[in-house]
VEXTIDO-649189 format. One record per atom (N, C-alpha, C): residue in one letter; atom name; z, x, y. Coordinates in steps of 0.1 Angstrom, whole numbers, m for minus. Atoms other than C-alpha are relative to their C-alpha. Layout:
BEGIN
@residuo:A, atomo:CA, up:Z, east:X, north:Y
...
***
This chain:
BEGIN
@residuo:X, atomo:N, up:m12, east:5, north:m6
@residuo:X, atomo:CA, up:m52, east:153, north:m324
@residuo:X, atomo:C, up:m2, east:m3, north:14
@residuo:X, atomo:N, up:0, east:2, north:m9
@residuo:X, atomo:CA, up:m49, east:137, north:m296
@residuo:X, atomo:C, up:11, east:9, north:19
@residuo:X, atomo:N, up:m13, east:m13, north:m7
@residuo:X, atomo:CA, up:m35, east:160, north:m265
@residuo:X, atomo:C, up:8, east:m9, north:11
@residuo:X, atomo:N, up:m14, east:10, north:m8
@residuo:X, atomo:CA, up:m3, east:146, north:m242
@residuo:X, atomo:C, up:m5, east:4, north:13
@residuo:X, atomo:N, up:9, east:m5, north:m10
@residuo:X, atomo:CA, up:m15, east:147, north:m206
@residuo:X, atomo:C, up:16, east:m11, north:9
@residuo:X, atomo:N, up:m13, east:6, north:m7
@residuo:X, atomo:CA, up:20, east:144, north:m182
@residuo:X, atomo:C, up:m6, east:m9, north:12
@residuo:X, atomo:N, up:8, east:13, north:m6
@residuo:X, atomo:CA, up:m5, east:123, north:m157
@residuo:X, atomo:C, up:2, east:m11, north:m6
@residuo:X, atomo:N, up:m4, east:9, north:4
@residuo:X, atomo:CA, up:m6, east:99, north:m177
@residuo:X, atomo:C, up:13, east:m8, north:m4
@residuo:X, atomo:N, up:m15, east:2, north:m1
@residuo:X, atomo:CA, up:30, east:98, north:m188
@residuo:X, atomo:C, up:5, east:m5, north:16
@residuo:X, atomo:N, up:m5, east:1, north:m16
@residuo:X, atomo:CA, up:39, east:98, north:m151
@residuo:X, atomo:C, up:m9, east:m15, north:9
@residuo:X, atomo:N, up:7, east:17, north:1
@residuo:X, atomo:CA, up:14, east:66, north:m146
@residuo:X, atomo:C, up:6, east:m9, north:m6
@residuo:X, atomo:N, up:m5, east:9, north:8
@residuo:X, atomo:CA, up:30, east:49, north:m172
@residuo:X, atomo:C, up:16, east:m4, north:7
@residuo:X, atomo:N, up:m14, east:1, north:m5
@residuo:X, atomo:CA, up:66, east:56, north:m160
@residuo:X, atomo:C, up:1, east:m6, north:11
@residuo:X, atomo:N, up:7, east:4, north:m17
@residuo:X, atomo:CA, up:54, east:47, north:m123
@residuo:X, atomo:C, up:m1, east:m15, north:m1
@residuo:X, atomo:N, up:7, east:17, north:m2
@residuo:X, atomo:CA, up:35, east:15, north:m132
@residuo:X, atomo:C, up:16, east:m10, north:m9
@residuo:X, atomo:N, up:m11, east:12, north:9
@residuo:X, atomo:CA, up:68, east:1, north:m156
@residuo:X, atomo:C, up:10, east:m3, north:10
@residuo:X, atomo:N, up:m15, east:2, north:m12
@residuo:X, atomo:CA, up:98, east:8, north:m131
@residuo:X, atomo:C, up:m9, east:m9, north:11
@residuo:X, atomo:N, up:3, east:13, north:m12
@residuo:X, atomo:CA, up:72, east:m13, north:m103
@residuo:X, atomo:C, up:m4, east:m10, north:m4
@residuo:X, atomo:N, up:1, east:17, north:8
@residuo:X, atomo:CA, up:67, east:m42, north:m129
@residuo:X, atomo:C, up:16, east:m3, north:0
@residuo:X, atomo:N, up:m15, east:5, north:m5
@residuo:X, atomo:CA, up:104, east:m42, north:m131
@residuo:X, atomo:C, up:7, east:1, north:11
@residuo:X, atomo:N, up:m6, east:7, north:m13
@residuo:X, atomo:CA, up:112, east:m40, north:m97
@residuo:X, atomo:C, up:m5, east:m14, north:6
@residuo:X, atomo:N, up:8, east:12, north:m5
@residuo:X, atomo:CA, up:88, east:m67, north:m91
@residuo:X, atomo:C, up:8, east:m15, north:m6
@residuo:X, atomo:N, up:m7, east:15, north:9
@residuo:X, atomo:CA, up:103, east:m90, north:m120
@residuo:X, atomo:C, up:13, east:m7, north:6
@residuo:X, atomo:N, up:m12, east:1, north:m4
@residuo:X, atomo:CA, up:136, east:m82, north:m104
@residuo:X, atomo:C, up:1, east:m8, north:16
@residuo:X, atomo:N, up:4, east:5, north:m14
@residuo:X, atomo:CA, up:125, east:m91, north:m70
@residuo:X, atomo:C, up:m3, east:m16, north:m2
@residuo:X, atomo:N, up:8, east:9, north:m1
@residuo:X, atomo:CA, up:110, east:m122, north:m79
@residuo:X, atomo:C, up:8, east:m12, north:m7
@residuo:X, atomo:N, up:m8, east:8, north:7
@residuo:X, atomo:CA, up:137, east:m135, north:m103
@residuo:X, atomo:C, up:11, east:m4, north:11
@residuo:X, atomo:N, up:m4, east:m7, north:m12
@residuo:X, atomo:CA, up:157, east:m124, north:m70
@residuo:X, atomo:C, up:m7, east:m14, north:12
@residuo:X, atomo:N, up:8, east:6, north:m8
@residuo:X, atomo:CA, up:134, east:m145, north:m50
@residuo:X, atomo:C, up:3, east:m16, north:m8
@residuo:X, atomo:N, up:m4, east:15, north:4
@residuo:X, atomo:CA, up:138, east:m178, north:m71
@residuo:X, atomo:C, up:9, east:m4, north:1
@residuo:X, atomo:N, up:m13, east:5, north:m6
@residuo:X, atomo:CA, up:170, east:m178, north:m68
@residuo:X, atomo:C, up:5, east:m3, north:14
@residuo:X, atomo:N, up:m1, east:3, north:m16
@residuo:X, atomo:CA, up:172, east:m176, north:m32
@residuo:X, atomo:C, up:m6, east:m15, north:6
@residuo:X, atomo:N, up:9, east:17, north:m1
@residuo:X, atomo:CA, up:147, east:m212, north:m33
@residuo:X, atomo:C, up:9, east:m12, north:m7
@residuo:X, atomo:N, up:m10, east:10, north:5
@residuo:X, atomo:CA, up:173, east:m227, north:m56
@residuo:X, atomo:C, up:7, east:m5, north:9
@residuo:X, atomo:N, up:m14, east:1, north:m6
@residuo:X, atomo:CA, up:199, east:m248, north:m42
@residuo:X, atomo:C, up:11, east:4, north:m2
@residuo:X, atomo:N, up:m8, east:m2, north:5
@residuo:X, atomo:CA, up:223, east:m235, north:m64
@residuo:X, atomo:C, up:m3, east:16, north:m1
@residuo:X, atomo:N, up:m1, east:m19, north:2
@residuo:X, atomo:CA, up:234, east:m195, north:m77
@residuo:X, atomo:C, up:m5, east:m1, north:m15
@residuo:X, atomo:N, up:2, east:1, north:18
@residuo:X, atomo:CA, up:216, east:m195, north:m111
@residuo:X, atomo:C, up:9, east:11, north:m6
@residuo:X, atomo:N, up:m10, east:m13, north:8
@residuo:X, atomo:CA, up:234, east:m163, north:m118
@residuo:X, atomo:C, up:14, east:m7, north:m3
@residuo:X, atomo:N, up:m17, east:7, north:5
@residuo:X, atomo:CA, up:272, east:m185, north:m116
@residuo:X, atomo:C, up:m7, east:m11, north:m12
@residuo:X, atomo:N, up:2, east:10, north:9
@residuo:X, atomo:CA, up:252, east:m212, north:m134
@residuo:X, atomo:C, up:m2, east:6, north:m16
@residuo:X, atomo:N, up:m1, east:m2, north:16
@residuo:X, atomo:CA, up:242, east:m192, north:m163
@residuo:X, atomo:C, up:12, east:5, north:m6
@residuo:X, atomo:N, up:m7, east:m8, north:7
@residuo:X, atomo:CA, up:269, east:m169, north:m166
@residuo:X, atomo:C, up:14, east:m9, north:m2
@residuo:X, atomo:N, up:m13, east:8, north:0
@residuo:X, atomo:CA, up:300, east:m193, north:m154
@residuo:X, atomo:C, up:m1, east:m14, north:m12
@residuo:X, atomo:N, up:1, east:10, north:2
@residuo:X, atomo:CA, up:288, east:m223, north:m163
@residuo:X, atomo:C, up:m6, east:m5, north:m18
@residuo:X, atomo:N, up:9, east:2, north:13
@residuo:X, atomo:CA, up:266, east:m217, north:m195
@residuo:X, atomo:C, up:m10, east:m10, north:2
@residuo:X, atomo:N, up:6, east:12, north:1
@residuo:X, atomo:CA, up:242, east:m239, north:m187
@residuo:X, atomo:C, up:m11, east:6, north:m12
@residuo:X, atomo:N, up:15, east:1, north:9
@residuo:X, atomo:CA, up:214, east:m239, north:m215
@residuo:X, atomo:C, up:m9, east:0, north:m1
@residuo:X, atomo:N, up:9, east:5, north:m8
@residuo:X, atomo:CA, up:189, east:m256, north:m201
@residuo:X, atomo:C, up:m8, east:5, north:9
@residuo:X, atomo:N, up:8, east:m13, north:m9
@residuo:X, atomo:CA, up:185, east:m233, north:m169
@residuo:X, atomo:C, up:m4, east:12, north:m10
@residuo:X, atomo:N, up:m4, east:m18, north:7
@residuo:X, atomo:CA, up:190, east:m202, north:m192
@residuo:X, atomo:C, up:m15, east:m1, north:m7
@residuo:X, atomo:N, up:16, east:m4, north:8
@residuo:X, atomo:CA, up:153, east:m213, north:m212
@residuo:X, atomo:C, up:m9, east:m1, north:11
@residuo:X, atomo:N, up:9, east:0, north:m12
@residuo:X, atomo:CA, up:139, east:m224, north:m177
@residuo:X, atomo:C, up:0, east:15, north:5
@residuo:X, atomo:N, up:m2, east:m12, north:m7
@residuo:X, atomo:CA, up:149, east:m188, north:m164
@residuo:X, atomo:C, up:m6, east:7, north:m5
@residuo:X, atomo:N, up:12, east:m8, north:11
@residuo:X, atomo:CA, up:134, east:m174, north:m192
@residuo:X, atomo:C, up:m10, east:m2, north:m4
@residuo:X, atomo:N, up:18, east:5, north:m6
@residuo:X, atomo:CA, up:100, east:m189, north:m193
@residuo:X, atomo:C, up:m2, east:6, north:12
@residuo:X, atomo:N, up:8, east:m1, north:m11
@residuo:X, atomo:CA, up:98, east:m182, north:m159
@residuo:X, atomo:C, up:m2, east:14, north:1
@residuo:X, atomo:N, up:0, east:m13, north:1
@residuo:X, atomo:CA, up:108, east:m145, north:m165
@residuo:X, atomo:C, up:m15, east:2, north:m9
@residuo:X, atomo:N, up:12, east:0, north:11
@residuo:X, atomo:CA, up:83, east:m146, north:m194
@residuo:X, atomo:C, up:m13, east:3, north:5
@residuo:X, atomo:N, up:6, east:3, north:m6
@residuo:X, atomo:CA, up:59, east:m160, north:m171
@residuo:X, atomo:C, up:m10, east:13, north:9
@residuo:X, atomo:N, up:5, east:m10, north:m14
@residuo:X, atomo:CA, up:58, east:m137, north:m140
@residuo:X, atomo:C, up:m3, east:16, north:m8
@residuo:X, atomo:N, up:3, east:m6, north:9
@residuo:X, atomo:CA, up:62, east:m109, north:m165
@residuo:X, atomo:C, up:m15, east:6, north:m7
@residuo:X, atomo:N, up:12, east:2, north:6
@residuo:X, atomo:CA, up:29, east:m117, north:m184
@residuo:X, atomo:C, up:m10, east:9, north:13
@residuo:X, atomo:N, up:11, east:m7, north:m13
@residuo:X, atomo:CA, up:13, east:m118, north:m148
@residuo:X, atomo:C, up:0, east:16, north:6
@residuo:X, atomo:N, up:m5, east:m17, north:0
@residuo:X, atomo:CA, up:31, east:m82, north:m140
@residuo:X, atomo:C, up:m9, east:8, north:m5
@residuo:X, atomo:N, up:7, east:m9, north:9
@residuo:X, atomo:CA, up:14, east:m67, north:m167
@residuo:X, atomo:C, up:m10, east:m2, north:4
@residuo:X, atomo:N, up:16, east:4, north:m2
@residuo:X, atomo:CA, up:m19, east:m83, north:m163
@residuo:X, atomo:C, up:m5, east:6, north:14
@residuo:X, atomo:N, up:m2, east:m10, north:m15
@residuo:X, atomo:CA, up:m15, east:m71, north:m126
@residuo:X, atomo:C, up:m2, east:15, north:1
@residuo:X, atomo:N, up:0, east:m7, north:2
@residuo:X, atomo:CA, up:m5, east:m41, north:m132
@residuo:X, atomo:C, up:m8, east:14, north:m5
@residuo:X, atomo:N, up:9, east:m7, north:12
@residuo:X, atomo:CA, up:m29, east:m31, north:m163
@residuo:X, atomo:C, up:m12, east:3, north:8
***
């Protein structure tokens, strides 16, 4: 059996919360370069359109996060 080593746990927990602050930052950060508030746009407005761009791009940075991260 494999034994539980809280190091590692505590690595893991560490490295996830600064891929998501990062995502958060960065989704954070595009918005700020928009001309517009993507947050009124998705939530008020529904747009569609943005809402797959926003998500690809989440997707995107994401991917890199990890890959970073790992």
């Amino acid at each position: 059996m494999y034994e539980f080593h809280v190091g590692n746990f505590i690595n893991a927990v560490v490295y996830a919360l600064l891929g998501i602050v990062i995502l958060i930052g960065s989704f954070l950060l595009v918005d700020k370069l928009t001309p517009y508030d993507l947050w009124k746009e998705l939530i008020e407005s529904k747009n569609l359109a943005l809402a797959v761009v926003v998500g690809a791009m989440s997707l995107g940075i994401g991917i890199i996060i990890a890959a970073a991260v790992h």
